[in-house]
KOLBA-748045 format. One record per residue: residue in three letters; x, y, z of N, C-alpha, C in turn. Coordinates in steps of 0.02 Angstrom, whole numbers, plus 50000, padded with zeros to 5 digits. Example, Ala and Ser with C-alpha at 12.3 -4.5 7.8 and 13.67 -1.06 7.14 Angstrom:
BEGIN
node resn=Ala; neast=50660; nnorth=49716; nup=50390; caeast=50615; canorth=49775; caup=50390; ceast=50660; cnorth=49835; cup=50390
node resn=Ser; neast=50642; nnorth=49888; nup=50354; caeast=50684; canorth=49947; caup=50357; ceast=50645; cnorth=50002; cup=50394
//
This chain:
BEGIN
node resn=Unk; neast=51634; nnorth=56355; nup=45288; caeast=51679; canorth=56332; caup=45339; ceast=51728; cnorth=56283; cup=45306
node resn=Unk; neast=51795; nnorth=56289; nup=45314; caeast=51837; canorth=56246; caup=45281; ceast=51881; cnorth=56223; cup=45354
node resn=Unk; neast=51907; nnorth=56172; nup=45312; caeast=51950; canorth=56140; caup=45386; ceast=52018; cnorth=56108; cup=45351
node resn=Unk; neast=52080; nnorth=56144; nup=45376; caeast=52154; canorth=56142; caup=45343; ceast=52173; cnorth=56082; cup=45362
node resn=Unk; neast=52197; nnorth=56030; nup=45342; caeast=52230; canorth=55970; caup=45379; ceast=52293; cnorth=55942; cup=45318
node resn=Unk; neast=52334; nnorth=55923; nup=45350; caeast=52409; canorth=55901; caup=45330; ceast=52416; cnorth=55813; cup=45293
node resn=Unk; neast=52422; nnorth=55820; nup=45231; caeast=52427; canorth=55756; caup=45223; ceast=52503; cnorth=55730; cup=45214
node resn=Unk; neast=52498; nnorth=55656; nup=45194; caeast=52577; canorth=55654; caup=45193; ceast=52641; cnorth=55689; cup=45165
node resn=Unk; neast=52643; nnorth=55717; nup=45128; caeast=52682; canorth=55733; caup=45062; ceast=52698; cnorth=55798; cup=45062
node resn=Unk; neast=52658; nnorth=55835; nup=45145; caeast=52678; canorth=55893; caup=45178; ceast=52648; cnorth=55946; cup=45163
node resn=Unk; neast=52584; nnorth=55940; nup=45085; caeast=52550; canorth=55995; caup=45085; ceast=52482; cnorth=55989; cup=45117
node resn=Unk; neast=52455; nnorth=56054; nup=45124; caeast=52421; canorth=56073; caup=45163; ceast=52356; cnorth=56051; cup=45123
node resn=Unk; neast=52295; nnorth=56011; nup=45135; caeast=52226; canorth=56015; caup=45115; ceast=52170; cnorth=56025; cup=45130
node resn=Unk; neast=52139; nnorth=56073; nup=45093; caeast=52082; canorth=56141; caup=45114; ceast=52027; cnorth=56079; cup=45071
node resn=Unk; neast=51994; nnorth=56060; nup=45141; caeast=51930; canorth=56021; caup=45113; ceast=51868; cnorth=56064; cup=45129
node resn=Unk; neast=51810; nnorth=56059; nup=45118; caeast=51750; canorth=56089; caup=45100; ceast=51692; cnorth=56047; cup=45159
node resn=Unk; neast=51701; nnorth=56058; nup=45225; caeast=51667; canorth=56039; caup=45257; ceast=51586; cnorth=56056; cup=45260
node resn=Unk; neast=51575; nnorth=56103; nup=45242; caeast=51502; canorth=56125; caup=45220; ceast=51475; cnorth=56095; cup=45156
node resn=Unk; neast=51488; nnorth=56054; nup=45102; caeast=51488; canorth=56009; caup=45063; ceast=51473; cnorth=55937; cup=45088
node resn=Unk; neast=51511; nnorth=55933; nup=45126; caeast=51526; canorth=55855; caup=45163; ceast=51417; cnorth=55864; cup=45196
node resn=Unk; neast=51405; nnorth=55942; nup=45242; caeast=51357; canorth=55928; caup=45288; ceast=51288; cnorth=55934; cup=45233
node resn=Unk; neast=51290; nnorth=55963; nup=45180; caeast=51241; canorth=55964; caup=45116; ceast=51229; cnorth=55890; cup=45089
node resn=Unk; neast=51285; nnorth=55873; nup=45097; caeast=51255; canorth=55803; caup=45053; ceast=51217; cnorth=55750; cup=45106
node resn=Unk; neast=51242; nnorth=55776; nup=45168; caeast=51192; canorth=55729; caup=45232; ceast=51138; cnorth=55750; cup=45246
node resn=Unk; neast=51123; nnorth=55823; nup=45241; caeast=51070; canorth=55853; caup=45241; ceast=50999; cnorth=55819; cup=45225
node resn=Unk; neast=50950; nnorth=55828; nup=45240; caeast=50893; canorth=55773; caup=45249; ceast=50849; cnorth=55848; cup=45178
node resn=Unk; neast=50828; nnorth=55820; nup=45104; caeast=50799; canorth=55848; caup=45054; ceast=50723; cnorth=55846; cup=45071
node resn=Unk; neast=50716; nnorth=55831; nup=45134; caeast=50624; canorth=55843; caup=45153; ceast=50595; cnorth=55910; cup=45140
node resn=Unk; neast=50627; nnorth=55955; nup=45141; caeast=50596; canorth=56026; caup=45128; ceast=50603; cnorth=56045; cup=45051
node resn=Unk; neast=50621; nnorth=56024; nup=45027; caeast=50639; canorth=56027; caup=44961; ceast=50571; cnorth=55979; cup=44908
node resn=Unk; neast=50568; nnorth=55930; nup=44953; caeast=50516; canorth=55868; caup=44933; ceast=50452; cnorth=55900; cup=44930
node resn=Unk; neast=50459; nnorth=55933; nup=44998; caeast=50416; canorth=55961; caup=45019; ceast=50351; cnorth=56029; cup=44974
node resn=Unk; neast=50397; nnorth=56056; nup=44955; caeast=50398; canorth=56125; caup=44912; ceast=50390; cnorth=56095; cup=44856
node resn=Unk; neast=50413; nnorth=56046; nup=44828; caeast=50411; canorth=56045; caup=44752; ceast=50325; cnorth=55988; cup=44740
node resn=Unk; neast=50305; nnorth=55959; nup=44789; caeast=50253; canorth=55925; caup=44787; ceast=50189; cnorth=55993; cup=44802
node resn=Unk; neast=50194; nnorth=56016; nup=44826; caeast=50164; canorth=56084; caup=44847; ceast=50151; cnorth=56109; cup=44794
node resn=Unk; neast=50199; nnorth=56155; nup=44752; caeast=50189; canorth=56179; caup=44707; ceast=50165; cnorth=56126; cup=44632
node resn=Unk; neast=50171; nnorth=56071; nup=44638; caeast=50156; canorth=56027; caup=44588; ceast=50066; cnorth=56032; cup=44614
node resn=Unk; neast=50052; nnorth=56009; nup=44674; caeast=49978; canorth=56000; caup=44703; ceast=49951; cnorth=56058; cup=44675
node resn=Unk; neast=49965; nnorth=56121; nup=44697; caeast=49935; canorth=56189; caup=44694; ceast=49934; cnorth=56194; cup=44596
node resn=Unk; neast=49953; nnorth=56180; nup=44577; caeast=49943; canorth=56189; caup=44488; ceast=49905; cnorth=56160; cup=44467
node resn=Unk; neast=49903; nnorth=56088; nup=44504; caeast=49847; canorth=56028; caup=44480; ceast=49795; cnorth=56064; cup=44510
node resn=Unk; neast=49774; nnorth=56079; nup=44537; caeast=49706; canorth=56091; caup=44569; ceast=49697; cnorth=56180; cup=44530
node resn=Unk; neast=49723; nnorth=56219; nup=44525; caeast=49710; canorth=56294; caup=44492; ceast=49716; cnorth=56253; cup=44421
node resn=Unk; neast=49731; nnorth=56212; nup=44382; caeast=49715; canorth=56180; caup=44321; ceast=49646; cnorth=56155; cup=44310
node resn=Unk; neast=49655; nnorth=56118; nup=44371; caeast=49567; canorth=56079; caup=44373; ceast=49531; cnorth=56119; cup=44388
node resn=Unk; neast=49521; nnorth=56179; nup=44429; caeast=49483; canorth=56234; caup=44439; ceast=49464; cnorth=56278; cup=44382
node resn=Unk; neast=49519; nnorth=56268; nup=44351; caeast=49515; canorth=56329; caup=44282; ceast=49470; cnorth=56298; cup=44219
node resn=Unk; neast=49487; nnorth=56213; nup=44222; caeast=49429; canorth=56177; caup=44186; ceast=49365; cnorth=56182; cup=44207
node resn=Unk; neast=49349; nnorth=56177; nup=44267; caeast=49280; canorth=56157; caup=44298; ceast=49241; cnorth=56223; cup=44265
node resn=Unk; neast=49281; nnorth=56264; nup=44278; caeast=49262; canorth=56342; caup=44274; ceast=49226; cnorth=56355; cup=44202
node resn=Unk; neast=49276; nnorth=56345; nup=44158; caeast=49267; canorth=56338; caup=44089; ceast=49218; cnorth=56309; cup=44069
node resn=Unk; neast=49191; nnorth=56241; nup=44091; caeast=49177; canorth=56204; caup=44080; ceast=49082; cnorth=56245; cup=44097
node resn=Unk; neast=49087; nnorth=56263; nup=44163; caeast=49017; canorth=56291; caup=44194; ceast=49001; cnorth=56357; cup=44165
node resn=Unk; neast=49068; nnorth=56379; nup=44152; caeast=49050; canorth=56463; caup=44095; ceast=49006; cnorth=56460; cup=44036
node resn=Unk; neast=49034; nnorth=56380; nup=44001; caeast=49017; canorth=56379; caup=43924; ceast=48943; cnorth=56337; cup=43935
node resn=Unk; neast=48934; nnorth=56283; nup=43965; caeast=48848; canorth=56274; caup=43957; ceast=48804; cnorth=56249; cup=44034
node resn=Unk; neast=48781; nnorth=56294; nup=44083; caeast=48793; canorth=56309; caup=44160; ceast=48734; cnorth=56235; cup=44187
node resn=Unk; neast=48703; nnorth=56245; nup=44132; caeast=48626; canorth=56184; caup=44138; ceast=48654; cnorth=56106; cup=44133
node resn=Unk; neast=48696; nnorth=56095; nup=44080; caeast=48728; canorth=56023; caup=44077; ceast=48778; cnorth=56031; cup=44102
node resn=Unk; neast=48797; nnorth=56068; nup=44143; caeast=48864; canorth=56051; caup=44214; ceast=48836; cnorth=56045; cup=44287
node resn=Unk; neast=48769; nnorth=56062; nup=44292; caeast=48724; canorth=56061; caup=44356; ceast=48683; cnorth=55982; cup=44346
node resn=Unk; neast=48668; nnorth=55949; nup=44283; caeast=48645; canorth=55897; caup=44260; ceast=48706; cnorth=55847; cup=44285
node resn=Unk; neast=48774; nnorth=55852; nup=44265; caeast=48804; canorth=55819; caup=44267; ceast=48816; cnorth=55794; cup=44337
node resn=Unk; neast=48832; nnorth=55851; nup=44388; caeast=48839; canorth=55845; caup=44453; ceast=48789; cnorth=55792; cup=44501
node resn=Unk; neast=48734; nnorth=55799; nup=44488; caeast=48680; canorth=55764; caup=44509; ceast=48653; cnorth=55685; cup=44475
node resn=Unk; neast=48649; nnorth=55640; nup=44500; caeast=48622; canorth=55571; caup=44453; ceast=48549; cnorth=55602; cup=44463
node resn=Unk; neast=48521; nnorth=55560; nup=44408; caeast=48442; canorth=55587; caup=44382; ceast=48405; cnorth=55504; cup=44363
node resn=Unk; neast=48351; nnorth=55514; nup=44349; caeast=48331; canorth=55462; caup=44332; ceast=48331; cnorth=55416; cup=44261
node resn=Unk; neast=48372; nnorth=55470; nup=44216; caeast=48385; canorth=55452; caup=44162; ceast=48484; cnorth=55440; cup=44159
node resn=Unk; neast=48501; nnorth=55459; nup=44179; caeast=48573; canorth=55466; caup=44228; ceast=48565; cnorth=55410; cup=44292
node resn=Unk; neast=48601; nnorth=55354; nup=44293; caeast=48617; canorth=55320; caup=44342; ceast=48680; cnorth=55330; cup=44373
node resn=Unk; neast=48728; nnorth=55386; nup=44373; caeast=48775; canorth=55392; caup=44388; ceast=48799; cnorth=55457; cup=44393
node resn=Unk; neast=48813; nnorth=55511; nup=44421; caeast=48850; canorth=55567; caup=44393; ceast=48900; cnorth=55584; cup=44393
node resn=Unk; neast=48906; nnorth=55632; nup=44322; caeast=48973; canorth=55639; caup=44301; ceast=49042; cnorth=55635; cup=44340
node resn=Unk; neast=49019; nnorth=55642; nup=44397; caeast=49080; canorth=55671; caup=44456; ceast=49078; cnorth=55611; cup=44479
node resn=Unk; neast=49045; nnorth=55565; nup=44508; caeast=49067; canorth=55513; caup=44521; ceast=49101; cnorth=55461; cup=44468
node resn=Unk; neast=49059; nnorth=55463; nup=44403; caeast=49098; canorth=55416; caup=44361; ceast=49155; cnorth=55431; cup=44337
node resn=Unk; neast=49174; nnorth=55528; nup=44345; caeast=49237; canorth=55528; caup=44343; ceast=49328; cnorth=55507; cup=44376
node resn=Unk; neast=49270; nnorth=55529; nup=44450; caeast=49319; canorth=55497; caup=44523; ceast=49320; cnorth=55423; cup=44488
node resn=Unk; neast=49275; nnorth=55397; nup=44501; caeast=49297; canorth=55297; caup=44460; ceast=49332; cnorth=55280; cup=44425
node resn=Unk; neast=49351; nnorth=55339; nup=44355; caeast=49385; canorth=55293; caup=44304; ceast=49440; cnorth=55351; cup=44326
node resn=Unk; neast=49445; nnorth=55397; nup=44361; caeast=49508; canorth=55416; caup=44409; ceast=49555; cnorth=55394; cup=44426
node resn=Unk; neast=49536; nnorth=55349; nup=44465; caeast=49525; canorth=55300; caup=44526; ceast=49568; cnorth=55243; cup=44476
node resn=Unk; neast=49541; nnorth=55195; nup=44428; caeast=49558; canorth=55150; caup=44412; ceast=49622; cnorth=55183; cup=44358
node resn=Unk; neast=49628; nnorth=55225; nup=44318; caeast=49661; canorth=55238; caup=44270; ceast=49745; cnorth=55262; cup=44321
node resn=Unk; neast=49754; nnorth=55280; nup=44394; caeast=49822; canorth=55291; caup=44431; ceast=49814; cnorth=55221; cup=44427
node resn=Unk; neast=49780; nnorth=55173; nup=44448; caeast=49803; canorth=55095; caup=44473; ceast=49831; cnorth=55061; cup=44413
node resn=Unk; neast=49795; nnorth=55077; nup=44364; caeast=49813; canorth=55043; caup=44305; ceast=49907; cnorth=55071; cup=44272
node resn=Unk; neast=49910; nnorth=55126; nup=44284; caeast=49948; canorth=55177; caup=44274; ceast=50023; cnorth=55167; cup=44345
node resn=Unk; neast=49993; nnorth=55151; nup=44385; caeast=50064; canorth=55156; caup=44455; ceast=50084; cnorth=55075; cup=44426
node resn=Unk; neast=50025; nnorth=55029; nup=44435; caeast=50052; canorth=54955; caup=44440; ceast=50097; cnorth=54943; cup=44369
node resn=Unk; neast=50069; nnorth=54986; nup=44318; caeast=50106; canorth=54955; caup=44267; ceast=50175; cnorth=54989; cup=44251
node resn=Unk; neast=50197; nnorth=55039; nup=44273; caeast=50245; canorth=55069; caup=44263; ceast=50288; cnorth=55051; cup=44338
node resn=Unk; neast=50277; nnorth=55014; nup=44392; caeast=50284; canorth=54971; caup=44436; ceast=50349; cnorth=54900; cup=44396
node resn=Unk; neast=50273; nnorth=54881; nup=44389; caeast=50303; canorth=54814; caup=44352; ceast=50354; cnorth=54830; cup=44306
node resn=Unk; neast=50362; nnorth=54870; nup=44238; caeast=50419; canorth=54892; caup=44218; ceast=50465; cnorth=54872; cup=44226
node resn=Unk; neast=50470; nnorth=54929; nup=44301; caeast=50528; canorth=54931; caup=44354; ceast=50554; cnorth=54886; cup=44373
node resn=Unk; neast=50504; nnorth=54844; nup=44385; caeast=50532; canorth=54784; caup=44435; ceast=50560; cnorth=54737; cup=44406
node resn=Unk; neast=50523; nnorth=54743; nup=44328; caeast=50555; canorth=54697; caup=44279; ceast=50619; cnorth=54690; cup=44256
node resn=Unk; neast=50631; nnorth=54769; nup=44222; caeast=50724; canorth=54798; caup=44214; ceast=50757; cnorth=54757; cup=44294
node resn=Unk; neast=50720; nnorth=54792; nup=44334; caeast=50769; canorth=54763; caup=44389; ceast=50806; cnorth=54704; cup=44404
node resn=Unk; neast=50755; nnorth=54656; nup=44396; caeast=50771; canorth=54580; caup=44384; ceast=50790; cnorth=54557; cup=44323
node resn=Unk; neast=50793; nnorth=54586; nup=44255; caeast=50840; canorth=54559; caup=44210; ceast=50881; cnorth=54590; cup=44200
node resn=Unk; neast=50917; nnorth=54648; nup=44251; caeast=50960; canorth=54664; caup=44256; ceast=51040; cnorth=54626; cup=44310
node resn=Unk; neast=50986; nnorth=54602; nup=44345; caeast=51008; canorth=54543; caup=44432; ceast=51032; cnorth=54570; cup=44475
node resn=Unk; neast=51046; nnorth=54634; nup=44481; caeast=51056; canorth=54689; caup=44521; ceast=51030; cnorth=54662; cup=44608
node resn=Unk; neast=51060; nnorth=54676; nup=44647; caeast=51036; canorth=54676; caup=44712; ceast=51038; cnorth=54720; cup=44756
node resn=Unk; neast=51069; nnorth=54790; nup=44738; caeast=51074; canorth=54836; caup=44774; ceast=51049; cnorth=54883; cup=44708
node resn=Unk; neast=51034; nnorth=54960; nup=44734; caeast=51019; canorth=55025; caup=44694; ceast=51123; cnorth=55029; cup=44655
node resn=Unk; neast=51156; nnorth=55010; nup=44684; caeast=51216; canorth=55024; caup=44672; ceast=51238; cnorth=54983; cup=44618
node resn=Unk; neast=51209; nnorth=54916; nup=44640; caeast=51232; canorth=54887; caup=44570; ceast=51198; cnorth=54876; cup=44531
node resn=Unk; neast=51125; nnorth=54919; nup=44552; caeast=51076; canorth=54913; caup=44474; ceast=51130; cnorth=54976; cup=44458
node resn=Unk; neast=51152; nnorth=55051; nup=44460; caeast=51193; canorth=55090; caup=44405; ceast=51244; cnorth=55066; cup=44372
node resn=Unk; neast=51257; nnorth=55009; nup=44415; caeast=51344; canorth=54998; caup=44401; ceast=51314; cnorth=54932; cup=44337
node resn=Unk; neast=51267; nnorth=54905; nup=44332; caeast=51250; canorth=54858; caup=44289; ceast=51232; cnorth=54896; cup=44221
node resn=Unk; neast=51180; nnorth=54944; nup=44233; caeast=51155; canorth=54987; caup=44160; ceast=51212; cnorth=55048; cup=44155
node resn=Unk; neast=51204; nnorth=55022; nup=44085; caeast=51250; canorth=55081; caup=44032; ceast=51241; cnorth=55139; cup=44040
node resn=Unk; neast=51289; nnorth=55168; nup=44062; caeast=51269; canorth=55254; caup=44022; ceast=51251; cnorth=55257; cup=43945
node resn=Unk; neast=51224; nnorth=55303; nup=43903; caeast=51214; canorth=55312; caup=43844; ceast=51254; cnorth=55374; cup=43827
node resn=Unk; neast=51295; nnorth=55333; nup=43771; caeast=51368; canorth=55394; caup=43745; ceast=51328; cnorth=55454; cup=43733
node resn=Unk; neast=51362; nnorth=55510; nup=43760; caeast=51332; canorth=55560; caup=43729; ceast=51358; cnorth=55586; cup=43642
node resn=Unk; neast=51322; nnorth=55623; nup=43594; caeast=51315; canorth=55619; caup=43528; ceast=51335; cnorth=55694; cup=43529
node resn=Unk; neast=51393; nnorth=55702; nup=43500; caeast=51389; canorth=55779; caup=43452; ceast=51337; cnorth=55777; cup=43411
node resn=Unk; neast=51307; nnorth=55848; nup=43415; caeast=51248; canorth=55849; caup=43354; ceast=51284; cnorth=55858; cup=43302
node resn=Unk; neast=51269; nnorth=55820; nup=43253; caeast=51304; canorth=55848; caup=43175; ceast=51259; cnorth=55887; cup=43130
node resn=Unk; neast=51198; nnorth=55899; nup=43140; caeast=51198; canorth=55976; caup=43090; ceast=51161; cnorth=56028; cup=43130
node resn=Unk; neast=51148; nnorth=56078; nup=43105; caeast=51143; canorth=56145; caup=43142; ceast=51080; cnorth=56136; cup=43209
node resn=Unk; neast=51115; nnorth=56181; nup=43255; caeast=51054; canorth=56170; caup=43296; ceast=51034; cnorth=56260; cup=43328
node resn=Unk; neast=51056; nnorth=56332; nup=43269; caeast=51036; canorth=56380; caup=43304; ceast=50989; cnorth=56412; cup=43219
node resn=Unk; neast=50964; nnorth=56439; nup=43240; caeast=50915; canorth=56484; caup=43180; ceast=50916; cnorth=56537; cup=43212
node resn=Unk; neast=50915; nnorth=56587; nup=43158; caeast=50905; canorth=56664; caup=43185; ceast=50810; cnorth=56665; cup=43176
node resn=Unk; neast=50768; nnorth=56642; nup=43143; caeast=50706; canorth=56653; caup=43122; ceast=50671; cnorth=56584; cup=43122
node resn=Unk; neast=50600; nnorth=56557; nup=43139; caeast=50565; canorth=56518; caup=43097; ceast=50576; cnorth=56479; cup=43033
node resn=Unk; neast=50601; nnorth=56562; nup=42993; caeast=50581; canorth=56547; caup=42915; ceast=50641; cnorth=56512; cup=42881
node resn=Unk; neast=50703; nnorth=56539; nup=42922; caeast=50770; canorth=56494; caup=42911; ceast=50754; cnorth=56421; cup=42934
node resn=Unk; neast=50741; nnorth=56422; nup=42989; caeast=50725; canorth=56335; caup=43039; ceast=50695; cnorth=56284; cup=42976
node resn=Unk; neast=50613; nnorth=56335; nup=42933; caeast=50589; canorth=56299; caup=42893; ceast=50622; cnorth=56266; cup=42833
node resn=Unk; neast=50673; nnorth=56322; nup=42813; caeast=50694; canorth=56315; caup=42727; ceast=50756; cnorth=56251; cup=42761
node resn=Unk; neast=50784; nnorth=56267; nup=42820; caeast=50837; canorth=56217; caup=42835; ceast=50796; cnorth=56131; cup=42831
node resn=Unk; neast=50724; nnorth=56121; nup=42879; caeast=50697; canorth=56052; caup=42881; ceast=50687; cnorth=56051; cup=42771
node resn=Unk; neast=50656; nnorth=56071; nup=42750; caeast=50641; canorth=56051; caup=42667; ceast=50682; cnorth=56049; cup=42640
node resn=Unk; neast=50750; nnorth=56064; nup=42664; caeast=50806; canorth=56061; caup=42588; ceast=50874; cnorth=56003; cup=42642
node resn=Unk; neast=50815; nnorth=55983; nup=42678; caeast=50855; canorth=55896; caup=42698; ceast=50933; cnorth=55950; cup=42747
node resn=Unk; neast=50936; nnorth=55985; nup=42775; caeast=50993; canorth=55984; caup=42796; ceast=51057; cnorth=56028; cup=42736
node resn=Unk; neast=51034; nnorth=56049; nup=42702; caeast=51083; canorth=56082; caup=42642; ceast=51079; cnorth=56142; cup=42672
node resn=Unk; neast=51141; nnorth=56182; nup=42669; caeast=51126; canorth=56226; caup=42699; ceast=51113; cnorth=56311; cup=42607
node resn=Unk; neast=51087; nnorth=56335; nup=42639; caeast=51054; canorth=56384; caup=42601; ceast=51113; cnorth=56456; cup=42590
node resn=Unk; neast=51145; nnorth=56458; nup=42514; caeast=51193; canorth=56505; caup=42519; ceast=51139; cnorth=56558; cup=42487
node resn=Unk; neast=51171; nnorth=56640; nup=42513; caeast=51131; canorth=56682; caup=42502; ceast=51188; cnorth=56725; cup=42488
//
């Protein structure tokens, strides 16, 4: 859908009103789907371990499941635990980070934390970056970047 409107100078301007309604558009289904498919991998990953895991020795994965009297704990629980503590240890500290850049940055909005940090120039690569083979890729890393006349 476009919408024609007249600016000063007498030409005509074809703006992109379906653009304008995309960018207001609410990305919940999108959020949605991509956490989904992230969940569903983690768990057919962890399934595919457990699996593995009960294929290759079926007696010390039935041991593990259960605490015993020589076992004060089992495997599955002491795994959930250091689970458990290793996201906390893992969210808070990559948290703090954040919060840290943030404040020695002095930023007070998301807007003027971008407008405070640098972009990083982007770099022409200066030496080759295509190989037809492996065996070229190899002889190119050992001879430092020289290139190989044949």
């Amino acid at each position: 859908m476009t919408i024609e409107k007249q600016v000063p100078d007498g030409n005509i301007d074809i703006g992109n009103d379906c653009s304008k309604q995309l960018a207001k558009k609410s990305r919940t289904p999108e959020i949605i789907f991509l956490a989904g498919v992230a969940s569903m991998s983690m768990m057919c990953g962890f399934g595919a371990t457990l699996a593995v895991a009960k294929k290759k020795d079926p007696n010390m994965f039935t041991k593990g499941l259960i605490a015993g009297e020589h076992i004060p704990e089992s495997g599955a629980a002491l795994a959930m635990r250091a689970l458990g503590w290793g996201t906390l240890y893992a969210v808070t500290g990559v948290g703090l980070i954040c919060f840290g850049i943030w404040k020695l940055s002095g930023a007070k909005s998301m807007e003027d934390f971008r407008a405070k940090i640098p972009k990083a120039p982007k770099k022409e690569p200066t030496g080759r970056n295509s190989f037809k083979n492996t065996t070229e890729l190899i002889d190119y890393i050992m001879h430092n970047g020289e290139h190989k006349k044949s």
